[in-house]
C-alpha positions as CSV (number, residue, x, y, z in Angstrom):
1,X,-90.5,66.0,-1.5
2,X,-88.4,67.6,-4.0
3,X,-84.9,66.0,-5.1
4,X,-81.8,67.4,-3.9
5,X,-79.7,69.0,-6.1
6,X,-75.6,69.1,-5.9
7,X,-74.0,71.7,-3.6
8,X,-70.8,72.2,-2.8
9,X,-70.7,70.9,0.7
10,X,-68.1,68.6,0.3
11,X,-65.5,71.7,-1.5
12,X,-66.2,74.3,1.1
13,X,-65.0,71.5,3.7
14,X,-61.9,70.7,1.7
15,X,-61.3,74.4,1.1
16,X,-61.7,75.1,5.0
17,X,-59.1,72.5,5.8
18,X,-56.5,74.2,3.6
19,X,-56.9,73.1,-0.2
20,X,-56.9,76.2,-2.3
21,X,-58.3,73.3,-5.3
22,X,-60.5,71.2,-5.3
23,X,-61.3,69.4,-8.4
24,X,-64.2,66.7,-8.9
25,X,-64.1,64.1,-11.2
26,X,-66.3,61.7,-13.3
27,X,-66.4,59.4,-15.9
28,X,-68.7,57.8,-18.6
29,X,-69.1,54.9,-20.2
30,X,-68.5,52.0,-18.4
31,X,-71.2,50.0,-19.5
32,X,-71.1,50.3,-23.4
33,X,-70.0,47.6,-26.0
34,X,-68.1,50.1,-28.0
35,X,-66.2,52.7,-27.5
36,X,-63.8,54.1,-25.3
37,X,-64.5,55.4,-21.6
38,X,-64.1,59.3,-20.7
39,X,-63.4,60.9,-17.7
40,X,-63.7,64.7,-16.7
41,X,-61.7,66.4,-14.0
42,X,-63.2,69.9,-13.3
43,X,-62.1,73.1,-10.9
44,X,-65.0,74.9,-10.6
45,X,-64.6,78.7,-9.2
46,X,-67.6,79.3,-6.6
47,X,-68.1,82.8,-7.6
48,X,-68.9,81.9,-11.3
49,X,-70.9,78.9,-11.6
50,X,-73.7,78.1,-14.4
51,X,-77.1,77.6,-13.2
52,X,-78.6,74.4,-13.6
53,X,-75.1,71.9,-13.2
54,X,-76.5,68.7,-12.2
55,X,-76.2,65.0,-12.5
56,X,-75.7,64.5,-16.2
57,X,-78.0,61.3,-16.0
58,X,-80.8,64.1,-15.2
59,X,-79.8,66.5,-18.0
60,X,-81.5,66.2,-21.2
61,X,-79.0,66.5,-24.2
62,X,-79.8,70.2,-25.4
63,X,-79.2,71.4,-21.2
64,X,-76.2,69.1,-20.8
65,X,-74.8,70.5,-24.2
66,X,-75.2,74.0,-22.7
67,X,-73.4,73.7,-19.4
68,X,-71.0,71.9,-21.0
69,X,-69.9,75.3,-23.0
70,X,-70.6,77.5,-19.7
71,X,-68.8,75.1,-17.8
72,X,-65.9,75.4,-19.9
73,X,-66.0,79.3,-19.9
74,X,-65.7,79.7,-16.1
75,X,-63.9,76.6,-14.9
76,X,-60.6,74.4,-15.0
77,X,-61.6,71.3,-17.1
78,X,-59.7,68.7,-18.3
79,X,-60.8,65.6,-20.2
80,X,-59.4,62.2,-21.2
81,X,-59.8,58.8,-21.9
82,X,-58.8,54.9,-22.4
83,X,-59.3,53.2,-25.4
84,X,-61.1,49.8,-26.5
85,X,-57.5,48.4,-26.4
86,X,-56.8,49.5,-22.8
87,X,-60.4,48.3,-21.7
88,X,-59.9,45.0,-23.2
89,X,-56.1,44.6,-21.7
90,X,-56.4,46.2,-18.2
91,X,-60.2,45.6,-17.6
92,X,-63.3,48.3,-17.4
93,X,-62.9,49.3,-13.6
94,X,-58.9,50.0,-14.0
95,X,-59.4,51.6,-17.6
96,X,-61.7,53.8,-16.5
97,X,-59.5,54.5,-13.6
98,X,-56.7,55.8,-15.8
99,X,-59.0,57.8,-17.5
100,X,-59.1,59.7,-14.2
101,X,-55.6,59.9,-13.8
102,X,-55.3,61.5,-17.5
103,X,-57.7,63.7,-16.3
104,X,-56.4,65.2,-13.3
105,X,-53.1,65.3,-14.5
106,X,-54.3,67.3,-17.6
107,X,-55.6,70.3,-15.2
108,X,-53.9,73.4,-16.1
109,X,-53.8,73.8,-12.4
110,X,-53.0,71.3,-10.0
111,X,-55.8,70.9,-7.4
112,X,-54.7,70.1,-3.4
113,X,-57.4,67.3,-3.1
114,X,-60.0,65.8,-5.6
115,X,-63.6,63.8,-5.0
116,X,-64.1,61.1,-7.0
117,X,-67.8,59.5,-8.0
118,X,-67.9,56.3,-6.8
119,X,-66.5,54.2,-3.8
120,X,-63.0,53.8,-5.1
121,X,-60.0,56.4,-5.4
122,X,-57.9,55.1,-8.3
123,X,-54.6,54.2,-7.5
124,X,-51.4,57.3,-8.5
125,X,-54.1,59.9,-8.8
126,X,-51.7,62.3,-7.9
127,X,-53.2,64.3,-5.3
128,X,-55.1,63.8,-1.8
129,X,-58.8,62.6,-2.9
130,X,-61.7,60.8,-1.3
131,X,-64.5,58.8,-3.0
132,X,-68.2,60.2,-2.9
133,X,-70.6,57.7,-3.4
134,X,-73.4,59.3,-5.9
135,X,-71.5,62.5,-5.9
136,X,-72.5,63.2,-9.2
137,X,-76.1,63.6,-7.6
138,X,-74.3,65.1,-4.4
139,X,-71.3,67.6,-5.1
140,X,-71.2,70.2,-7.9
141,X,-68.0,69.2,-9.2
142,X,-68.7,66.2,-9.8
143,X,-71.7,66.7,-11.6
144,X,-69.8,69.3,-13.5
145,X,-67.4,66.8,-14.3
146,X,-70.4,64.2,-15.2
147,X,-71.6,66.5,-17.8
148,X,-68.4,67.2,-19.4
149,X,-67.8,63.8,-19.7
150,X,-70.7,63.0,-21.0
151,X,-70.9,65.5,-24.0
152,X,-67.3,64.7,-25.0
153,X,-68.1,60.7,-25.4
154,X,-71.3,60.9,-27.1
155,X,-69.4,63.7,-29.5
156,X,-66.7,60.6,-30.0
157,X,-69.4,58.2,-29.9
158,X,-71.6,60.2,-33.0
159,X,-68.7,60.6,-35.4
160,X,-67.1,57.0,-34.9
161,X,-71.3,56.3,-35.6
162,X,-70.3,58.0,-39.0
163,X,-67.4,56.0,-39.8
164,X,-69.1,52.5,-38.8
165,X,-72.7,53.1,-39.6
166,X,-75.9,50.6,-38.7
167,X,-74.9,50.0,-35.1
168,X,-76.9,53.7,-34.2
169,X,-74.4,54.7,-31.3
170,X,-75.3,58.4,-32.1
171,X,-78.3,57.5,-30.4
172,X,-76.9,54.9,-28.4
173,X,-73.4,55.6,-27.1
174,X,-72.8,52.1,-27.9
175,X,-74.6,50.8,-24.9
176,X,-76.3,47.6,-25.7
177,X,-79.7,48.5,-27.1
178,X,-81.8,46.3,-28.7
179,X,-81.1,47.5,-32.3
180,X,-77.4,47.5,-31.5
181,X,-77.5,44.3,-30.5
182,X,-79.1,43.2,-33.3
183,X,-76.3,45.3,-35.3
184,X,-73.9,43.4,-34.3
185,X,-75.5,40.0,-35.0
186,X,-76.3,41.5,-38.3
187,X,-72.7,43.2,-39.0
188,X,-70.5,41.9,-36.3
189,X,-67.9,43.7,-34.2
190,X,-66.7,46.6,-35.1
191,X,-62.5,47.9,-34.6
192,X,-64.5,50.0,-31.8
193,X,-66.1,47.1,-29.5
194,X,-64.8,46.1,-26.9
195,X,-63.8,42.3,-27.0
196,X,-63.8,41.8,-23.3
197,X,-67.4,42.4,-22.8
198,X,-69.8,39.7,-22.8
199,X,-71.8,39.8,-25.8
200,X,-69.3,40.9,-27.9
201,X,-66.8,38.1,-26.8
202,X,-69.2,35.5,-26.9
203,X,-69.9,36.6,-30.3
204,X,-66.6,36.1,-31.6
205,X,-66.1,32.9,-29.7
206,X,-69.3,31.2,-31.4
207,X,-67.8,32.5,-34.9
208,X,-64.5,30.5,-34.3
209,X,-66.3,27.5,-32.9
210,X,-68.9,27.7,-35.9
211,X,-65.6,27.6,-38.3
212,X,-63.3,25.5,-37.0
């Protein structure tokens, strides 16, 4: 059986109960140990879209890095984030939440209703939305937004590698691999990791109990 690709289903029926926009949105990141997380908002035009948009999870880098530019060219996008300092303060899920809102709100057009991956709608989005479970797999938007996203962290994520070399997070994204992992026993945290997540925290707490 062959995989289903995203349509835009769930736009067309926005669009036929009045919306004139209809913006999907995204984010990335959630998972990492450094880094902040990035969210996407895009307003794709049905007559213009680039062949191939899917679930950026799918994508291999050179195809992701591709739509990303054709995406840009045809559509609304706008992208945004919430730092290490906001992560660690509000909490991953909320964070990445307000990365949304920046998102939306930084559309050069405001859309009438939104769908937002997941199975939450972030609180003062700013405009009718519903939540799409998978949608990046599901609705073109969203996968649009997913790759936009993407590109625009691992680009952050590559030159912060370059200011704060060993812990490889241009190959990583500064998820917890193996050799970042061991990076960070080896060189310990970084401005950049985020002090609320597990290893990282527990890190630090076993160097203050070790010293005191």
């Amino acid at each position: 059986m062959t995989p289903s690709c995203p349509d835009l289903s769930l736009e067309r029926t926005a669009l036929a109960a009045g919306a004139l926009r209809v913006a999907g949105i995204d984010e990335v990141g959630r998972g990492p140990l450094a880094g902040p997380v990035t969210a996407a908002a895009v307003i794709l035009d049905p007559r213009r879209l680039p062949d191939g948009i899917d679930d950026s999870k799918k994508l291999g880098a050179a195809d992701r890095n591709r739509l990303n530019l054709e995406i840009r060219a045809v559509a609304i996008v706008s992208v945004a984030h919430a730092s290490v300092e906001e992560i660690d303060r509000l909490n991953i899920l909320r964070a990445s939440h307000l990365a949304m809102c920046r998102a939306l709100a930084g559309l050069s057009q405001r859309p009438c209703h939104a769908l937002v991956d997941g199975n939450m709608v972030p609180a003062d989005l700013g405009c009718p939305a519903e939540a799409v479970v998978k949608g990046d797999a599901r609705c073109l938007s969203i996968a649009a937004a997913s790759v936009v996203a993407k590109v625009a962290r691992d680009a952050i994520m590559v030159d912060l590698a370059q200011q704060h070399p060993g812990y490889g997070w241009e190959r990583n994204a500064g998820y917890g691999t193996r050799a970042h992992l061991d990076a960070l026993q080896d060189l310990g945290p970084s401005p950049h990791h985020r002090r609320s997540f597990r290893p990282v925290h527990n890190m630090l707490y076993q160097g203050v109990s070790l010293s005191a």
